[in-house]
MDTraj code that builds the backbone (N, CA, C; nanometers):
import mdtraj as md
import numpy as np

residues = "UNK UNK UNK UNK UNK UNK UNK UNK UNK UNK UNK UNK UNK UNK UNK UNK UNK UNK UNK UNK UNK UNK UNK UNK UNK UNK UNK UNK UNK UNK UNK UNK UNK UNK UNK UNK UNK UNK UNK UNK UNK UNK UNK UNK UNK UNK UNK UNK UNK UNK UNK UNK UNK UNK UNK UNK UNK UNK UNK UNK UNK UNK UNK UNK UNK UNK UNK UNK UNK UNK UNK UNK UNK UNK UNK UNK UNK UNK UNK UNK UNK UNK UNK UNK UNK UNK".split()
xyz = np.array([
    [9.9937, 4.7388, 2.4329],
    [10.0479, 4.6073, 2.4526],
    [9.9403, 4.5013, 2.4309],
    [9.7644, 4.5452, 2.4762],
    [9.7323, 4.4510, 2.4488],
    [9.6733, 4.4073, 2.3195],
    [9.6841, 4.5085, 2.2344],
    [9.6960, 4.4995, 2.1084],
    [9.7797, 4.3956, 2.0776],
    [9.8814, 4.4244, 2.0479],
    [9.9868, 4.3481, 1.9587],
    [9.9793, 4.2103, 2.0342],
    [9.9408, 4.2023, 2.1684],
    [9.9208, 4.0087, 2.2152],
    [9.8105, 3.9440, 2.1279],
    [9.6795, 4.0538, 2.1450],
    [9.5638, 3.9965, 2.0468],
    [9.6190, 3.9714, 1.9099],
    [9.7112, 4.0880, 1.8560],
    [9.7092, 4.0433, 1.6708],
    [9.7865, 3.9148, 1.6790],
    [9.8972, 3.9137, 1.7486],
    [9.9996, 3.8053, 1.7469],
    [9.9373, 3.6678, 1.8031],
    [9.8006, 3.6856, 1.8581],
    [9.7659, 3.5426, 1.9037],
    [9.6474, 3.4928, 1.8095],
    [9.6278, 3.6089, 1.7121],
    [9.5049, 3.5628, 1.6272],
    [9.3809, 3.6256, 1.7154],
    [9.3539, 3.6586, 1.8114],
    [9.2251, 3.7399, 1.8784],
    [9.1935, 3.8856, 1.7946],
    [9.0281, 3.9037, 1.8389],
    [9.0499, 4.0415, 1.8253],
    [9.1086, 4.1272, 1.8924],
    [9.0907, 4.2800, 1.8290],
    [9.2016, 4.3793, 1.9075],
    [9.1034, 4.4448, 1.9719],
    [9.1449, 4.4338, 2.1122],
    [9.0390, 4.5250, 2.1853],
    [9.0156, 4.6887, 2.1660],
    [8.8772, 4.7394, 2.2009],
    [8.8935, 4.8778, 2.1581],
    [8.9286, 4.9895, 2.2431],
    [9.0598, 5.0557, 2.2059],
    [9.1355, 5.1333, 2.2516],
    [9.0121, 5.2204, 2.3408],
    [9.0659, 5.2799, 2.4586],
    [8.9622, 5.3337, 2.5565],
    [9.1012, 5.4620, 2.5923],
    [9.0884, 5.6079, 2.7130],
    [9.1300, 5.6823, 2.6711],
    [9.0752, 5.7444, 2.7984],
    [9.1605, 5.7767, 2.9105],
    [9.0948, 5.8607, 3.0105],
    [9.1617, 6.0257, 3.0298],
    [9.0873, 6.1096, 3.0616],
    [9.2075, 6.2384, 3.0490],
    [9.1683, 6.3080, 3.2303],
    [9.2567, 6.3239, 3.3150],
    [9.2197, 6.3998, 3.4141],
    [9.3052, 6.5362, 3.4423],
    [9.2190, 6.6735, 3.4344],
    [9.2799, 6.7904, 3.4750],
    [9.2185, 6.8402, 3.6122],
    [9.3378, 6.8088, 3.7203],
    [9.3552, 6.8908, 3.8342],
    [9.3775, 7.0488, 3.8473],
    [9.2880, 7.0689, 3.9494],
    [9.3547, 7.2315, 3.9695],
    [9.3681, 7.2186, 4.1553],
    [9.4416, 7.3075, 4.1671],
    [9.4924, 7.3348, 4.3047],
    [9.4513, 7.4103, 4.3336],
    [9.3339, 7.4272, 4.4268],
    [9.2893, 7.5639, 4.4291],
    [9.3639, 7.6459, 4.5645],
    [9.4366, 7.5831, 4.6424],
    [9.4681, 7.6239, 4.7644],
    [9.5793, 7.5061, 4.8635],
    [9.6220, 7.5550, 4.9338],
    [9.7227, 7.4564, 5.0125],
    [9.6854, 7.2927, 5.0454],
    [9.5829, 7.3521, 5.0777],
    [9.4780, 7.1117, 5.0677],
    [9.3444, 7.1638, 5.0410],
    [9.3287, 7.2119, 4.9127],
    [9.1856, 7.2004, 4.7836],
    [9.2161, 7.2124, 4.6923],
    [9.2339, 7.0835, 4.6372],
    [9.2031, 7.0622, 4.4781],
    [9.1082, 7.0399, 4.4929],
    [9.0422, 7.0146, 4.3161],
    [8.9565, 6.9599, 4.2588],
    [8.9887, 6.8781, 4.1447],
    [8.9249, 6.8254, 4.0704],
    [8.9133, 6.7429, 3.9229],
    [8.8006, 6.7220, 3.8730],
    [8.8407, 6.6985, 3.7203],
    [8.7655, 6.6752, 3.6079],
    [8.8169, 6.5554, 3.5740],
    [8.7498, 6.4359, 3.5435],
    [8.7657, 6.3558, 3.4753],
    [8.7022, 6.3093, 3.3638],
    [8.7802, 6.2426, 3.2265],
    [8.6440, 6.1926, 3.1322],
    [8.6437, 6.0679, 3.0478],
    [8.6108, 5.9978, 2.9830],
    [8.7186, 5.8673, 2.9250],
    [8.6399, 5.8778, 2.7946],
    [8.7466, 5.8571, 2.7020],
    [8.6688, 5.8158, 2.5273],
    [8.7132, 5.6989, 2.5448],
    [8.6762, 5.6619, 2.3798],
    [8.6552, 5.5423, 2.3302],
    [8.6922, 5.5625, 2.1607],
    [8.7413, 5.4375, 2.1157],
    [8.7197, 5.4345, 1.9753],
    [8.5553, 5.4113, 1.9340],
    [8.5375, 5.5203, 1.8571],
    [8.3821, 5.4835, 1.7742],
    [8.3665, 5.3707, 1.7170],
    [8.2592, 5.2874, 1.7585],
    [8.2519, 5.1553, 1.6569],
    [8.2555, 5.1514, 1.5270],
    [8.2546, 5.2471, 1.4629],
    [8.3027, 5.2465, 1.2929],
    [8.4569, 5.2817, 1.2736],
    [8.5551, 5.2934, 1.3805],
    [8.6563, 5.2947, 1.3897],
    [8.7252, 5.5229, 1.2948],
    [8.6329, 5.5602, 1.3104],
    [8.6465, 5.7017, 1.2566],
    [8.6409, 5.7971, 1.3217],
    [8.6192, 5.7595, 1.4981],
    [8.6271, 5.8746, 1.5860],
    [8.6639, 5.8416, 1.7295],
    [8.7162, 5.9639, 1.7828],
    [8.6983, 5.9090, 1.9537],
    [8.5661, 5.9613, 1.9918],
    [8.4827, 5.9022, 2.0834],
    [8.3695, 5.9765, 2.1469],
    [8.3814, 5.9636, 2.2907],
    [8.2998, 6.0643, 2.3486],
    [8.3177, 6.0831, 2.5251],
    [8.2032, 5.9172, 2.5532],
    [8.2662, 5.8336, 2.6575],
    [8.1814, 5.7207, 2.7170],
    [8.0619, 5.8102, 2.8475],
    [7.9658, 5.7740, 2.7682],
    [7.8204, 5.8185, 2.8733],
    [7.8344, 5.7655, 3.0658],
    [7.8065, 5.8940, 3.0932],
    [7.8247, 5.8205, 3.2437],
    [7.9870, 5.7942, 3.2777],
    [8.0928, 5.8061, 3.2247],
    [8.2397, 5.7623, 3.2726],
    [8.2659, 5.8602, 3.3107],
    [8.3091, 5.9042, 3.4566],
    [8.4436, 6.0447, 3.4736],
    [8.3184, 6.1008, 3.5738],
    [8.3282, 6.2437, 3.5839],
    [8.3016, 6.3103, 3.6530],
    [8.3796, 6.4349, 3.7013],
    [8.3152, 6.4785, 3.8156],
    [8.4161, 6.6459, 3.8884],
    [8.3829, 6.6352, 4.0165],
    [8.5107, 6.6896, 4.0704],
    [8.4870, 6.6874, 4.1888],
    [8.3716, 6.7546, 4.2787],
    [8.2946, 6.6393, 4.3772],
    [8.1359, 6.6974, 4.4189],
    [8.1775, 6.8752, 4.4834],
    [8.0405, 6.9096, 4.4894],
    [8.0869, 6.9938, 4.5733],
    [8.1144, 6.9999, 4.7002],
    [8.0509, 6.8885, 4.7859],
    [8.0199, 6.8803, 4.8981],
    [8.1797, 6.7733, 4.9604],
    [8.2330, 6.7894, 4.8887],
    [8.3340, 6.6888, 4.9124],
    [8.4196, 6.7160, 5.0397],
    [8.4419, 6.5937, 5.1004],
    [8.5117, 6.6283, 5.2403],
    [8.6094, 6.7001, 5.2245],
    [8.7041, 6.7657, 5.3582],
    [8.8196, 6.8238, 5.3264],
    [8.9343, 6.7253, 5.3223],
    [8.8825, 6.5854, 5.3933],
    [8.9989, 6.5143, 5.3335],
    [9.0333, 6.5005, 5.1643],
    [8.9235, 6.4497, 5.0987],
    [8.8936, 6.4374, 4.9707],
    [8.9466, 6.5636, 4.9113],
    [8.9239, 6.7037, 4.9323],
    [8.9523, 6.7711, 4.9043],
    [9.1461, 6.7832, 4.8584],
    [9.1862, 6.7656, 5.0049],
    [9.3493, 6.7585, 5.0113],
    [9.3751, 6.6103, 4.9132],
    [9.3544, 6.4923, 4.9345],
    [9.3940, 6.3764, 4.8536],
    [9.3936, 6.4550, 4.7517],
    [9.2533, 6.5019, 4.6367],
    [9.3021, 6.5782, 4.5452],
    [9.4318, 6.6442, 4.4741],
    [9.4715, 6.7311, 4.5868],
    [9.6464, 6.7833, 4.5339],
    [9.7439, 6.7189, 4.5580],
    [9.6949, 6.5925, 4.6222],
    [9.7798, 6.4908, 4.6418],
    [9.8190, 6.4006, 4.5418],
    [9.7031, 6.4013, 4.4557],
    [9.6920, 6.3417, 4.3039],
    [9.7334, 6.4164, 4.2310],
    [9.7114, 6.5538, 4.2256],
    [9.7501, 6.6383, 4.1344],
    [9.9352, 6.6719, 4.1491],
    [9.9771, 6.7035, 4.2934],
    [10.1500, 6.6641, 4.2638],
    [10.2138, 6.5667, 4.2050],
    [10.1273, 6.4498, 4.2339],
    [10.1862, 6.2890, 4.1843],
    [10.1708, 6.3121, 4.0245],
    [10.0412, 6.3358, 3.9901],
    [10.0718, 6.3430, 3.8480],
    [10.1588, 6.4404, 3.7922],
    [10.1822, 6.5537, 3.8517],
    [10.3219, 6.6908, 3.7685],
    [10.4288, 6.6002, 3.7756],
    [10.4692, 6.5350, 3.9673],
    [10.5666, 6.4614, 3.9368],
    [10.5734, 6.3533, 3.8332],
    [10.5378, 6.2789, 3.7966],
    [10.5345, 6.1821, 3.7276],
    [10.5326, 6.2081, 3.5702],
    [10.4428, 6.2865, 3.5389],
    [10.4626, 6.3561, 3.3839],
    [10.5723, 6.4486, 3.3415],
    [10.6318, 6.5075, 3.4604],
    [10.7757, 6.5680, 3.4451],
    [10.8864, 6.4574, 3.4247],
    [10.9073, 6.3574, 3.4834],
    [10.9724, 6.2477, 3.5384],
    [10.9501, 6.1830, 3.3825],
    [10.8544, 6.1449, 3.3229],
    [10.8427, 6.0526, 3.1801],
    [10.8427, 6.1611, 3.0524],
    [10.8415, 6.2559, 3.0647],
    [10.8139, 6.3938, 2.9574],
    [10.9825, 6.3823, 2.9479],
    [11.0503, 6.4699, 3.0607],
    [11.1503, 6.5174, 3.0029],
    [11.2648, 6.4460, 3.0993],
    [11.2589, 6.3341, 3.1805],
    [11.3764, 6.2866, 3.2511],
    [11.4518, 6.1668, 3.1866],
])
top = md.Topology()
chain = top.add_chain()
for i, resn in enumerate(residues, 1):
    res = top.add_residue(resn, chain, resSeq=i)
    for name in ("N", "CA", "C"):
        top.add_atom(name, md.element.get_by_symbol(name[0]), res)
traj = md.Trajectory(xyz[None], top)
């Protein structure tokens, strides 16, 4: 969307950015995650991983943190089931 405001207003087009997160459940309240974000390459010919963006879940992470985890991870099945195939 904010593409087509920039072309249509005469601005540049900002550069498309790109986050991907895979949850796993390891147990009734422990998940974990991976997160990572690209970018369009400034020569416009690739995506590349952004330095420093994303991360995994610490190890040391509380057990609340832990449970929020699969808390994120249901929300997203729900939600990608819900826009995929509803």
């Amino acid at each position: 969307m904010a593409a087509i405001v920039a072309e249509l207003s005469g601005n540049p087009v900002p550069t498309p950015a790109y986050t991907n997160t895979c949850y796993c459940v390891v147990g009734k309240d422990y998940g974990i995650s991976v997160v990572a974000m690209y970018k369009l390459a400034s020569d416009g010919g690739a995506i590349e991983k952004i330095a420093n963006a994303g991360g995994v879940s610490p190890l040391d992470a509380s057990s609340e943190n832990l449970k929020r985890e699969v808390a994120y991870a249901h929300s997203w099945y729900k939600n990608f089931v819900k826009d995929v195939f509803l």
